[in-house]
Each structure stands twice: as structure tokens, then as C-alpha cells.
N, C-alpha and C positions, 0 to 999 in steps of 0.2 A: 111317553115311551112308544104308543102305537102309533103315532105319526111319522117320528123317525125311523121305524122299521119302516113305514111307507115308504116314505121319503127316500132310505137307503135301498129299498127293491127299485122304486124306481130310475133311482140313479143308477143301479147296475145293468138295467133293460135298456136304459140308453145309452149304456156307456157301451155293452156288447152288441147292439146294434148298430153302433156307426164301426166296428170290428168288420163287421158282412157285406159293407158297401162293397159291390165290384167297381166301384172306381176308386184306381191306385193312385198314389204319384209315382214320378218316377224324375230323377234327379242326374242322372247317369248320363255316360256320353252320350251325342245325338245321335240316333237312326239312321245314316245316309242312304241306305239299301236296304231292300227288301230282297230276300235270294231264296228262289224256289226253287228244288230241285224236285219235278216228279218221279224221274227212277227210283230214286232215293227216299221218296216219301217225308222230307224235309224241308223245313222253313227256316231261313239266320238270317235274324236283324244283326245288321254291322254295319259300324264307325271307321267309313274306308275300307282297308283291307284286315281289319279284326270283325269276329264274331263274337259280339255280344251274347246272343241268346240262340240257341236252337232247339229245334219241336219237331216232334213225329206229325206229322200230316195226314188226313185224307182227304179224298180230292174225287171228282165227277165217278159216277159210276162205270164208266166207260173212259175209263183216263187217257189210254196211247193215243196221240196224236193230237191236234191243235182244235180249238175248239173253233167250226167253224159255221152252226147252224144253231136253232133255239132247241133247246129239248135233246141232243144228240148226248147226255152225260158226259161228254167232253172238260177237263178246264183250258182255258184257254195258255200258248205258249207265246212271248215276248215281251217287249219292256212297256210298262205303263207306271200309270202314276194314282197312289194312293187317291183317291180326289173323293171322299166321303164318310161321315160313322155316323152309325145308327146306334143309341144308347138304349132303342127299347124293343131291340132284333128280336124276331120270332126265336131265332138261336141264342139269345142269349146278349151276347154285344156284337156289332161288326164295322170293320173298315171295309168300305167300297175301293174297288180297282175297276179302272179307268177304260176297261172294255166293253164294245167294241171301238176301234178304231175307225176311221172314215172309210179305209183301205177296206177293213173286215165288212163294215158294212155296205160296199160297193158289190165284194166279191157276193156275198150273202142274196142278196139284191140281182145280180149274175144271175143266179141259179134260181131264182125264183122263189126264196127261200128269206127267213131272218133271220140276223145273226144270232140272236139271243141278247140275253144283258144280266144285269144285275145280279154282276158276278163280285163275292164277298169273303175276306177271311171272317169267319165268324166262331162263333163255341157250337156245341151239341146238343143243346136245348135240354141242357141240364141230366144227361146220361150219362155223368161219370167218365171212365175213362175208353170213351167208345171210340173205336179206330176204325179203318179198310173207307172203303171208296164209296164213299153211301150219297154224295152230293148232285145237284143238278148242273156240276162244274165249279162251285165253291172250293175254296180250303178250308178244311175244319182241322179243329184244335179245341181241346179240352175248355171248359168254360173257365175255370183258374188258370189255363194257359193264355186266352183269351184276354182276360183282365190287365194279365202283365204287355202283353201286344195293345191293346187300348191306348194303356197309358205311356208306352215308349214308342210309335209311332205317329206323329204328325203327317197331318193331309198336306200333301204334296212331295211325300216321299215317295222315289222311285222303288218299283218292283219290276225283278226280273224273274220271269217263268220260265225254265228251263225242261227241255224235253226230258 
């Protein structure tokens, strides 16, 4: 009798453990866009011209205007392309977007200056439902928002940053 109560805790501990995995499936239409809107404070994955999913967003500490140097809290504004994930993010999960550009980093280079980089939607390093503009140019989203964005975005999906 005392081995099968083992036996049954243990199979509940792992049974509500693979429950917590942050990695989802996801089954649903495909992803074809990424659409950021910073005024708006918004992020919607959509299939063509529907909106799958959308999220409250925060975004560089210093948001208004395009991010154009390292360190300026800026996020960056224009079309890139999902091009990375990191499964064991300081924040939690993240997809990498595909800035700087060659452009950016010409202009950056201009000025005497570096663009910056490694710029990511990511979670909030596990602080609940923390919002406002607290990033070094990143998009954050909740780390359970985060999970659902993991699993229904594939790299090489397009994003667009909108002012």
C-alpha cells in the first residue's frame, strides 16, 4: 500500500509538472505578421488581414521616435523580420527581430555612434502583470503572454513597428 501512494504522488508531480512547461503548441492559423503599434501600446499577430491575438505592450524607456543609437531607450520603428528565440531569456522566453539594418547601421556609423542591437519581444522576468516602458528598446509582454507568442510565431515572420 505504501509504494502505491508513492508511486501515485509521484505520478501527480509529474503529471502537474509537464502542466508548467512554458512551452505551448499551437495549432491555429499561421502568423504572417507581426503588428506593432507603439502609440497604441499594442502587439497583433495576424493571418493576412485578421487578428489572431493581441497584447498590451511595453516598449523602450524612452519610446517616441525610431531607435537610432545603443543605449538611447528607443524601440526601434519599421519592417523586419523575426530572425531568432531564445528559450532561456534572462526575461523569461524571447523572439529576436532583425535590427539593425544595414541602413541603420550605416547611419549609426555616420554619427559616430552604434546602432544598438539585440532587440527582442520577450516576458518580464517573471513579474506578473508589469506594464509602462521599462525596456532598453525591447517589447515586453507578460511571461504567459509570452508563451502563447513563442509558440505561434515562427522565425522568419515578418514585423512591422509602427510609430
Amino acid at each position: 500500500m505504501r509504494v502505491f501512494r508513492i508511486m501515485l504522488a509521484l505520478a501527480l508531480v509529474l503529471g502537474l509538472s509537464a502542466c508548467a512547461s512554458k512551452f505551448r503548441a499551437y495549432d491555429g492559423p499561421a502568423v504572417t505578421l507581426v503588428q506593432v503599434q507603439k502609440a497604441n501600446r499594442k502587439l497583433y499577430l495576424m493571418n493576412n488581414d485578421t487578428v489572431l491575438r493581441s497584447f498590451d505592450i511595453g516598449l523602450g524607456f524612452a519610446p517616441v521616435g525610431p531607435k537610432q543609437f545603443e543605449n538611447d531607450g528607443k524601440t526601434p520603428e519599421g519592417t523586419y523580420v523575426i530572425d531568432r528565440r531564445n528559450p532561456n531569456s534572462r526575461y523569461y522566453l524571447s523572439i529576436g527581430i532583425s535590427y539593425p539594418t544595414p541602413e541603420q547601421v550605416a547611419y549609426a556609423s555616420s554619427m559616430g555612434k552604434r546602432p544598438g542591437g539585440d532587440i527582442f519581444i520577450h516576458g518580464n522576468q517573471n513579474k506578473g502583470d508589469k506594464r509602462g516602458d521599462w525596456t532598453w528598446g525591447c517589447i515586453a509582454v507578460t511571461d504567459r503572454e509570452m508563451e502563447d507568442i513563442y509558440a505561434m510565431v515562427p522565425d522568419g515572420t515578418v514585423i512591422q513597428i509602427l510609430p
